[in-house]
C-alpha positions in Angstrom: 154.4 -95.6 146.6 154.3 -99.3 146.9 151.9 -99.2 149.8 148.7 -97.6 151.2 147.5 -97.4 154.7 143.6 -97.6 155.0 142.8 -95.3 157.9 140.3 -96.1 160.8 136.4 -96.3 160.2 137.6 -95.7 156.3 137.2 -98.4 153.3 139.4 -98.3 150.4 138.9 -99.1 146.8 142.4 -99.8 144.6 141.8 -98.4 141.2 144.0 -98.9 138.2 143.0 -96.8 135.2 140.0 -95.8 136.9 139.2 -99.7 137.3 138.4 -101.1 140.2 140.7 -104.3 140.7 139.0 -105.6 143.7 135.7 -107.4 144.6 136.1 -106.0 148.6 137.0 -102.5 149.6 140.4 -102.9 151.5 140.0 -102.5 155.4 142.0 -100.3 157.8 145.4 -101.1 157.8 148.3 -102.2 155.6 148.1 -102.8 152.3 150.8 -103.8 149.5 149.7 -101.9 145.8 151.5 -101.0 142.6 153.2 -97.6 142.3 150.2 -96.8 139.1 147.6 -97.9 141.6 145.4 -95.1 143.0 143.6 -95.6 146.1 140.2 -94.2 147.3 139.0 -93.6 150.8 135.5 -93.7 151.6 134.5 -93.0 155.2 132.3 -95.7 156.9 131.7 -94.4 160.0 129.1 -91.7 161.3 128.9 -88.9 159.4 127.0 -85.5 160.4 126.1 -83.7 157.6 124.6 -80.1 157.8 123.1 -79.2 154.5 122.1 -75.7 153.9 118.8 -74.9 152.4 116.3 -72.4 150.7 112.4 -72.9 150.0 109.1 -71.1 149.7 105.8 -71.9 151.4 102.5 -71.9 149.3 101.3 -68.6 150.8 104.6 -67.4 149.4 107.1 -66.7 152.4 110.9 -68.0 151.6 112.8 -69.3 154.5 116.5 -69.9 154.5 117.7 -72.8 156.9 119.8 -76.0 157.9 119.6 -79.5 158.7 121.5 -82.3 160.6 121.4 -85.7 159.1 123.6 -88.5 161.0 124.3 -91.4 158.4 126.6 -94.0 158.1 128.0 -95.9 154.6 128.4 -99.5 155.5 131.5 -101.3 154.5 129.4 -103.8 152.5 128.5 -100.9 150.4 131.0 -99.2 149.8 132.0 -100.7 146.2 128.6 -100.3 145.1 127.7 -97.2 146.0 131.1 -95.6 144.4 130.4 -97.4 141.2 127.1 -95.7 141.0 127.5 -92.4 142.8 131.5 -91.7 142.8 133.8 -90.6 145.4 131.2 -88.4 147.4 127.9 -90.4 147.7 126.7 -88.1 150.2 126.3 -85.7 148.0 123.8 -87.0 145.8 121.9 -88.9 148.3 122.4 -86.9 151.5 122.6 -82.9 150.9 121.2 -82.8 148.2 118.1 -85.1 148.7 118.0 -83.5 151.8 117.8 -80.1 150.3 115.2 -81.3 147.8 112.8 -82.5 150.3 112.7 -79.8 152.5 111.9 -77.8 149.9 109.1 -80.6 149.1 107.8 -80.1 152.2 108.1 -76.3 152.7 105.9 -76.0 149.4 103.1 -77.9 151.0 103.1 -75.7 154.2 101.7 -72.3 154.8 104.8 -70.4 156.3 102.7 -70.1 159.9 102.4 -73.9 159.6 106.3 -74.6 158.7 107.4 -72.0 160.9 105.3 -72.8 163.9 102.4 -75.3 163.9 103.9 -78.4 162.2 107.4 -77.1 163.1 108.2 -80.1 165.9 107.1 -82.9 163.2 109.7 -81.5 160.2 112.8 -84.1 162.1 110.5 -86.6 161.1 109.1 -85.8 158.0 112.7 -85.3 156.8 113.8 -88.3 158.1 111.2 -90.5 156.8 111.7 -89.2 153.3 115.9 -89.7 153.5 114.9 -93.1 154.6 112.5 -93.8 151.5 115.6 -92.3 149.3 118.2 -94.9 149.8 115.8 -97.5 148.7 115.9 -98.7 144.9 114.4 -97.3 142.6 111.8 -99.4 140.1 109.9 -98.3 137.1 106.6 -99.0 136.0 106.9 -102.7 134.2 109.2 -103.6 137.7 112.7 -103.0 135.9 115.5 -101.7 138.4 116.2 -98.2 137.6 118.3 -98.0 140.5 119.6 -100.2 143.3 119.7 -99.0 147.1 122.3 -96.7 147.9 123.8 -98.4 151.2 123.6 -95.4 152.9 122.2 -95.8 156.5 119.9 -92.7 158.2 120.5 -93.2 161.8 116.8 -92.8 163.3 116.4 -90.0 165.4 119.7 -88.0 164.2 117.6 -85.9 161.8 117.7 -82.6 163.0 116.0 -79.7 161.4 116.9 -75.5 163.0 114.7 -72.8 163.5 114.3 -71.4 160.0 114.9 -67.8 159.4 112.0 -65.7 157.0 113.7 -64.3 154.0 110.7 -61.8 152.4 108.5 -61.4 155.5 108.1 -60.2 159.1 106.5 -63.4 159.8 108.9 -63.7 162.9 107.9 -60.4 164.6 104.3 -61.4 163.9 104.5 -64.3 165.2 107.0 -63.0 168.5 104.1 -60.1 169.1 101.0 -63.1 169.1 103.2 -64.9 171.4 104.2 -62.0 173.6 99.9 -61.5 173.6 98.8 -64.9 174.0 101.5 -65.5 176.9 99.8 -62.0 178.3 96.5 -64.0 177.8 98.0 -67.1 179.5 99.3 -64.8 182.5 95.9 -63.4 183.0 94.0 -66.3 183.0 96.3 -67.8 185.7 96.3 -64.9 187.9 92.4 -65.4 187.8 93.0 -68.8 188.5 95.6 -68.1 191.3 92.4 -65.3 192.6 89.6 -67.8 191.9 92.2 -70.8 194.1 92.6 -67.8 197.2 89.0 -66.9 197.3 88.2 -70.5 197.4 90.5 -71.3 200.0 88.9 -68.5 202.4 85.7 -69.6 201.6 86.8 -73.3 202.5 88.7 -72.0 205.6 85.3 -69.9 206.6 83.0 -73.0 206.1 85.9 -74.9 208.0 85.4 -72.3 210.7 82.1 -72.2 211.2 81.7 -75.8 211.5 84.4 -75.8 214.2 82.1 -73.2 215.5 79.1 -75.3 215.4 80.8 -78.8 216.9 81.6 -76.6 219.7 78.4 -75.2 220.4 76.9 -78.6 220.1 79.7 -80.1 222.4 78.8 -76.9 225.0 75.1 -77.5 224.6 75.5 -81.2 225.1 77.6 -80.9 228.9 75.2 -78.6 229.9 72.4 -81.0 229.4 74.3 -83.7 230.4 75.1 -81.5 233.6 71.3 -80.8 233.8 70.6 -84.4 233.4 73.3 -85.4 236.6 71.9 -82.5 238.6 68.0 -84.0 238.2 69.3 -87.3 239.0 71.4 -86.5 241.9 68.0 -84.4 243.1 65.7 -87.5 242.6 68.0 -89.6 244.3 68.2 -87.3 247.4 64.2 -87.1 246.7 63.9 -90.6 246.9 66.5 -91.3 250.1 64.4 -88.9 251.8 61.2 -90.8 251.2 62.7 -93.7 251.9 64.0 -92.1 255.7 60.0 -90.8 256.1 58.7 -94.2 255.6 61.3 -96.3 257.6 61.0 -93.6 260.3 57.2 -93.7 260.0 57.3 -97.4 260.0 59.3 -97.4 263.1 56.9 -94.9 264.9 54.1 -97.0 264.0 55.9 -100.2 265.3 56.9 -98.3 268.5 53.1 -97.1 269.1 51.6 -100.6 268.6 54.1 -101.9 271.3 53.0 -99.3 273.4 49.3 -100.5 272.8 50.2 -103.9 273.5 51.5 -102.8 276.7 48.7 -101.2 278.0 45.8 -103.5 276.7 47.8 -106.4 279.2 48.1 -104.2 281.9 44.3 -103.3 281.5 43.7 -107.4 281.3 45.8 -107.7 284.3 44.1 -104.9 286.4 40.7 -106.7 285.3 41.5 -110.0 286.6 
């Protein structure tokens, strides 16, 4: 063939016996080549790996599980990572660095705490170790042992499943205290849901009887305002009546001293 197509989101590296005759990886697209020339793909876009794993916990349960890692090989790295890691570098620096560090991390877990406790954290454990990995490597004295990979972990792609126990009923252990402490939970709440009702009648009684008691107060108070009107309507009619006995005794005593008048002149007048 004197040509080779590079497909999309793919890099390729022109080799001629087993050299590589280029300082760029060729892009998608057309590309002219020599009938001896082989021609490697690399893939450069997202890549989801699942990696398949076995470890052992220190209290000495072995768990059998899988892992998610999204990663990418940029373009600008494609040259260096095939010189130093071949055709496949996921291999090395994805499955199994990802298989070596779960083990890692199982080994310094009890199986309740990698099964359960610390369970939710193990995406980000993983991830932060993958991360570390694609760095270079340096020795002691500060020599390069070995320079980054290239390989991009796409935060927040790391995904770790549910483990499955290989040598132990840890899982039905595990289902029964949740089945018991969800029975706990259950109880508790219904005492809480009992403890909420009783309080609510005893609010709604209070609530009651101060209803009760405004009322009472509100009847107590008309009838002493009612009592109150009645005593002043009685000492007003107490008072108009005193006032009638005096104007009427005022006027009798007027009348009586006219009458006096009356006679003392006619007595004058008979004396002259």
């Amino acid at each position: 063939m004197f040509y080779h197509v590079t497909p999309h989101q793919t890099a390729t590296i022109p080799l001629q016996f087993g050299r590589i005759i280029t300082d760029q990886p060729w892009l998608p697209g057309f590309h002219w080549k020599k009938p001896w020339t082989k021609c490697v793909d690399i893939f450069t876009g997202f890549d989801k790996d699942e990696i398949d794993y076995t470890c052992g916990t220190n209290d000495g349960v072995r768990f059998q599980g899988k892992v998610q890692v999204t990663n990418r090989l940029p373009v600008d790295h494609v040259l260096s990572a095939y010189q130093q890691f071949g055709e496949n570098p996921d291999r090395q620096n994805v499955y199994d660095m990802g298989e070596y560090f779960m083990q890692s991390i199982c080994a310094n877990m009890t199986a309740r705490e990698f099964y359960v406790d610390k369970f939710d954290i193990l995406d980000d454990l993983l991830e932060e170790r993958l991360v570390e990995g694609q760095n270079a490597i340096h020795a002691a004295d500060g020599t390069l042992v070995r320079p980054a990979t290239g390989i991009q972990i796409i935060e927040g792609k790391v995904k770790v499943f549910k483990p499955k126990p290989v040598n132990s009923d840890i899982d039905e252990l595990i289902k029964k205290e949740a089945e018991y402490r969800q029975a706990v939970r259950t109880a508790v709440e219904e005492r809480k849901v009992d403890q909420a009702v009783n309080d609510n009648m005893a609010a709604r009684q209070k609530a009651e009887l101060e209803r009760e008691r405004f009322r009472n107060q509100e009847a107590e108070q008309r009838r002493s305002d009612t009592q109150q009107a009645e005593l002043e309507r009685a000492q007003a009619k107490l008072n108009a009546e005193h006032k009638r006995l005096e104007t009427q005794l005022l006027m009798e005593v007027t009348r009586a001293e006219g009458q006096a008048n009356v006679i003392l002149v006619q007595a004058q007048a008979n004396a002259e």
